[in-house]
N, C-alpha and C positions, 0 to 999 in steps of 0.2 A: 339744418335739414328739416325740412317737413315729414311729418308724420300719413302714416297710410290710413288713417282716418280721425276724425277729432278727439282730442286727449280725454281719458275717463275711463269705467270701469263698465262692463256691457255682460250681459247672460245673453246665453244661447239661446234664444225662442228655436224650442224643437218641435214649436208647430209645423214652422217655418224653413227648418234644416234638413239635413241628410246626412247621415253618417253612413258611406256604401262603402261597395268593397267590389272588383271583380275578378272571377278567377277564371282561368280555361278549363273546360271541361273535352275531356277523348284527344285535348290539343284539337279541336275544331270548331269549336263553339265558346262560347262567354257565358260566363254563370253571373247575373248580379243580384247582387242579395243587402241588404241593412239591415240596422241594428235600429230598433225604435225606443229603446229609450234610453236616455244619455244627457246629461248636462253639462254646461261650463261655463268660466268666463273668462271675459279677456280684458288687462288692463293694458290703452293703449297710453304711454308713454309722450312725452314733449317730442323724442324721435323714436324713429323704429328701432333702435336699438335700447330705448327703455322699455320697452310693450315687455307683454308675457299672456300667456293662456296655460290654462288648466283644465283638463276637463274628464269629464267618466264615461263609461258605457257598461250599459248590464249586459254581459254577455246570453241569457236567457232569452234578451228579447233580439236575436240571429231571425230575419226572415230571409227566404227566397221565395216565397209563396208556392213553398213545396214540403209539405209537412214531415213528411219520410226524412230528407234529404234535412230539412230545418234541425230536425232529432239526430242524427248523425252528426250534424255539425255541433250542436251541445254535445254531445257524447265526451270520453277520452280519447278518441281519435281525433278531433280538433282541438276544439273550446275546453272541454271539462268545465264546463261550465257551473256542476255543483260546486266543484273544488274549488275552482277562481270566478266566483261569479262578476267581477270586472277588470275593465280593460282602461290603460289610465294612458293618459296623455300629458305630459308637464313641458313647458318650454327651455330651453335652454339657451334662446338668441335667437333673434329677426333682424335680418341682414336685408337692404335693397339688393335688388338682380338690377335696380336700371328699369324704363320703359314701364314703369309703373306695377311691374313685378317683385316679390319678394321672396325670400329662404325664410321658411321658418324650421330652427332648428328645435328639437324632440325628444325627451325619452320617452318608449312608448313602452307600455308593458302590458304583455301576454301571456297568458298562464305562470304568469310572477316570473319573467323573464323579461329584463329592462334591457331595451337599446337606443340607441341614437340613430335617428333617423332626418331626413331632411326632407320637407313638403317644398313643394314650389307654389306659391301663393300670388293669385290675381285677386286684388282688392277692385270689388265688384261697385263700392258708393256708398254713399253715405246719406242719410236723411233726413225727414220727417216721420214720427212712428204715426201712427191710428193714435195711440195714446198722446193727449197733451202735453208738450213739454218735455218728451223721449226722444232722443235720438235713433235711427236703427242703422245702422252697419251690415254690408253684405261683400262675402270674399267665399273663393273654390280654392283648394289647397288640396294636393295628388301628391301622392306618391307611390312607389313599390317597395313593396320585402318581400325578402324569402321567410315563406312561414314555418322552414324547420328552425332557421335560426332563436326562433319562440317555442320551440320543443313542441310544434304542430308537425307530427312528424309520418302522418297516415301517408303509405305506400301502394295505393289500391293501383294496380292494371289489370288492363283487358288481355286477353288470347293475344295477340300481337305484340303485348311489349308497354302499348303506351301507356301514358299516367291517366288517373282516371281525372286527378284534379292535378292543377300546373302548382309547381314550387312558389312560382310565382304570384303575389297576391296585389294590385292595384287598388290603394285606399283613394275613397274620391268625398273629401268634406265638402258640402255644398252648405253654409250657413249664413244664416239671417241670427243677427244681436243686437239685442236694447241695451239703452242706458240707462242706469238706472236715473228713479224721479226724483 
């Protein structure tokens, strides 16, 4: 079996990446927001089921590029971010889908609350870095949870009824990784 990109050990260039997230806002609109800073790596395997990723985020660094709304979301109505200031990602298995898609499977942990989760993963290519002699690696990897299941468990509605923010959370990894030299 071939591997979804050349065997070795890679960092997240987070010049490069994107660690987002989007959520419904009133159920009418899309709120998307990231996390700026964050590292990881990933060692890719002879096949996709030797690979593995690791990776962190500071929970502090929450943008929407809405300042109010950024501080709420560190609050303990989300993040609690003093109290857990990261969010941790470990692999637990990378599976082909076929079609040059793959499962990557997760525990993901939120306010020290660890689940298993599964990304659907498009391996983006693979190539030449700016640096000599680097390889760089690029893949998008989505999925959703429910953010009460991480004990995010804020209930705010409007006069009508509705949620002010949806249960539902859409994580969207967009990364670029080197090899190391």
């Amino acid at each position: 079996m071939t591997t979804f990109a050349p065997a070795g050990t890679y960092t997240v260039d987070a010049t490069h990446s994107t660690v987002g997230f989007i959520a419904r806002h009133l159920v009418i609109s899309k709120v998307r927001g990231n996390f700026n800073v964050f590292e990881g790596t990933i060692v890719v395997g002879e096949s996709i089921e030797q690979s593995s990723l690791t990776a962190s985020v500071q929970a502090n660094s929450i943008t929407t590029h809405n300042d109010f709304r950024d501080g709420h979301l560190r609050s303990n109505d989300f993040l609690a971010a003093e109290e857990f200031p990261t969010l941790n990602l470990v692999s637990t298995g990378f599976t082909s889908a076929g079609d040059g898609s793959y499962v990557l499977t997760a525990d993901l942990t939120i306010r020290d609350v660890t689940k298993s989760v599964d990304f659907d993963v498009e391996f983006l290519g693979a190539g030449p870095s700016t640096q000599e002699a680097v390889t760089a690696i690029g893949f998008e990897a989505r999925t959703a949870i429910d953010r009460r299941d991480f004990n995010v468990n804020f209930e705010g509605n409007i006069e009508n009824g509705s949620a002010v923010v949806s249960h539902k959370i859409e994580l969207v990894l967009e990364i670029q990784a080197h090899s190391q030299a």
